[in-house]
N, C-alpha and C positions, 0 to 999 in steps of 0.2 A: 504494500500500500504506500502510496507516493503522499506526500502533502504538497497542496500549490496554494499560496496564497494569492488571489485575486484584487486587484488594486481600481476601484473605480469612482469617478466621481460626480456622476449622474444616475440614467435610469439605471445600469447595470443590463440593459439587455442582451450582451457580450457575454459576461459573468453566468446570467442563469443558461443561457443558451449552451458554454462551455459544461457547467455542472449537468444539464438536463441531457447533454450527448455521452458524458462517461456513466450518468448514471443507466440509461440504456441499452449501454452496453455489458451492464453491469460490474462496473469497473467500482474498485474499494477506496478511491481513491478520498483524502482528507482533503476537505474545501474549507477555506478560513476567508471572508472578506474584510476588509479593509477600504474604506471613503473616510474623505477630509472635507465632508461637507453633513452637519447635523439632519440635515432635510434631504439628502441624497434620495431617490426611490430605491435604488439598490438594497438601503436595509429592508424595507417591505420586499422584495424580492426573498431577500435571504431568508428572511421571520418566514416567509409560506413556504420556501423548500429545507426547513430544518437546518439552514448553514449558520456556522457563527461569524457573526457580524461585530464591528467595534468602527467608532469613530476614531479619527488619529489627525487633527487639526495641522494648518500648515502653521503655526506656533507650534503645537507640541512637533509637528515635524522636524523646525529649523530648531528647537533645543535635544531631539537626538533620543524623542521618543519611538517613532519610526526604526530607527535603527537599535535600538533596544529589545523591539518588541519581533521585528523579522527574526533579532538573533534567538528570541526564545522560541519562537515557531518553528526554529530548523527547518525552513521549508527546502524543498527536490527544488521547485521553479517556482518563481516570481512573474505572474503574468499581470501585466498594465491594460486594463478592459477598459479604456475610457477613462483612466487616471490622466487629471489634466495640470499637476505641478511637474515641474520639474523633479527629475529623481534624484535621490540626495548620492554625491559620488563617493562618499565611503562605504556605503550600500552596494553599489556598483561595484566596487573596488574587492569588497565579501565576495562578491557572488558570480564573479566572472562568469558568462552563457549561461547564466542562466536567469536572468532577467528578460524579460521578452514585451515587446509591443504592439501593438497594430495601429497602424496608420489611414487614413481614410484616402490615399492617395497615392499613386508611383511614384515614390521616391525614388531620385532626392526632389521632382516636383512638387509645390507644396507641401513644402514641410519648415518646422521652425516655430517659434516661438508665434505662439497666436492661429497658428492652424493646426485649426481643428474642430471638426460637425459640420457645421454649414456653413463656416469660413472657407472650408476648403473645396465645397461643394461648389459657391459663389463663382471662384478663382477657377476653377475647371471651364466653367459653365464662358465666363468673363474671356478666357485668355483662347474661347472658342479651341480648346482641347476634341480628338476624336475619339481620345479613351481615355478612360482613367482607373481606378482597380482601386487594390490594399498593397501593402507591404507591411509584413511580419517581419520584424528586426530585432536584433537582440538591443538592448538599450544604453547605450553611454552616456556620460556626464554633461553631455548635449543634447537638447530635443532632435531628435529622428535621424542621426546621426550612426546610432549604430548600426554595424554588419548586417545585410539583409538577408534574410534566411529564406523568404519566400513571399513571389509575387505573383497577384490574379489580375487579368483584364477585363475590362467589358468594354466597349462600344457609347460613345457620347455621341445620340442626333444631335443634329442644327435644331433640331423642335426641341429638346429637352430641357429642362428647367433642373433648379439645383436640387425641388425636393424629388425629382427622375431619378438625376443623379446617385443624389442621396440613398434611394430605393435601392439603384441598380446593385454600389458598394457594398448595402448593408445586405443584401444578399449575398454576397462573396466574402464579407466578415463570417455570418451565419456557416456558410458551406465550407469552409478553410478555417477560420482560427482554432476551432475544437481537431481539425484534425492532423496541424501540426502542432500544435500542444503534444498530442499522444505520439506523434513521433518523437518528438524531443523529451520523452519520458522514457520511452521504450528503448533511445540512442545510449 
């Protein structure tokens, strides 16, 4: 049985999608969430499928409670579902490969500080792109920066708008992020 701890900081709809594909598989795996935001939906998320959930504020973050609290989870991987701070680099520095993130974009196109959901969607849609995807990257001390581990395309119309877009991505988040997770558990 592996432990992943999950990192996000909105709906969390990445996070239950990743737990609802191992649990169908019936995989043993230990899910812990973690969001920096009191109002996240993600802890509603966790409360209905049985996961343990905690807040971890970017104050207790930047004093080095984050980093405290990963070392006592011993987590296998570190997966970034829509965590939207920066990751703290002595963390990084712990966990070499195994930190991981997803991107709503082909990187290194839009990517960086301030993109991301429909920032990125926008810039797609804006810079009249013909496709755009995800990238799974392991995560450095830079936003979207780190090593790419794996990317998906689709197809961007002339007709399409950012919430298209948006659609077409969160479908290939859905379809790929849970299943290299389980590669990179099984590596």
């Amino acid at each position: 049985m592996k432990k992943i701890v999950l990192l996000a900081s909105g709906s969390g709809s990445n996070a239950e999608n990743i737990i609802k594909y191992f649990r169908e598989k019936n995989s043993l795996h230990n899910f812990h969430i973690i969001t920096n935001k009191k109002d996240a939906f993600v802890l509603d998320r966790a409360k209905k499928m049985n996961v343990s959930a905690e807040v971890i504020t970017k104050k207790q973050n930047d004093e080095g409670v984050l980093l405290d609290r990963i070392t006592e989870l011993k987590p296998d991987l570190i997966v970034l579902a829509g965590y939207l701070l920066l990751f703290p680099a002595d963390i990084v520095a712990l966990y070499p490969n195994k930190i991981v993130n997803i991107h709503p974009a082909l990187l290194p196109k839009f990517g960086g500080k301030g993109m991301y959901g429909s920032f990125v969607h926008d810039a797609v849609v804006a810079n009249k792109e013909t496709e755009t995807g995800i990238t799974i990257h392991y995560v450095s001390e830079h936003y979207d920066e780190g090593a790419v581990i794996f990317q998906a395309k689709t197809p961007v119309a002339e007709t399409d708008t950012a919430l298209d877009v948006a659609a077409k991505v969160h479908e290939l988040e859905y379809e790929h992020f849970p299943k290299v997770i389980e590669k990179l558990l099984n590596d």
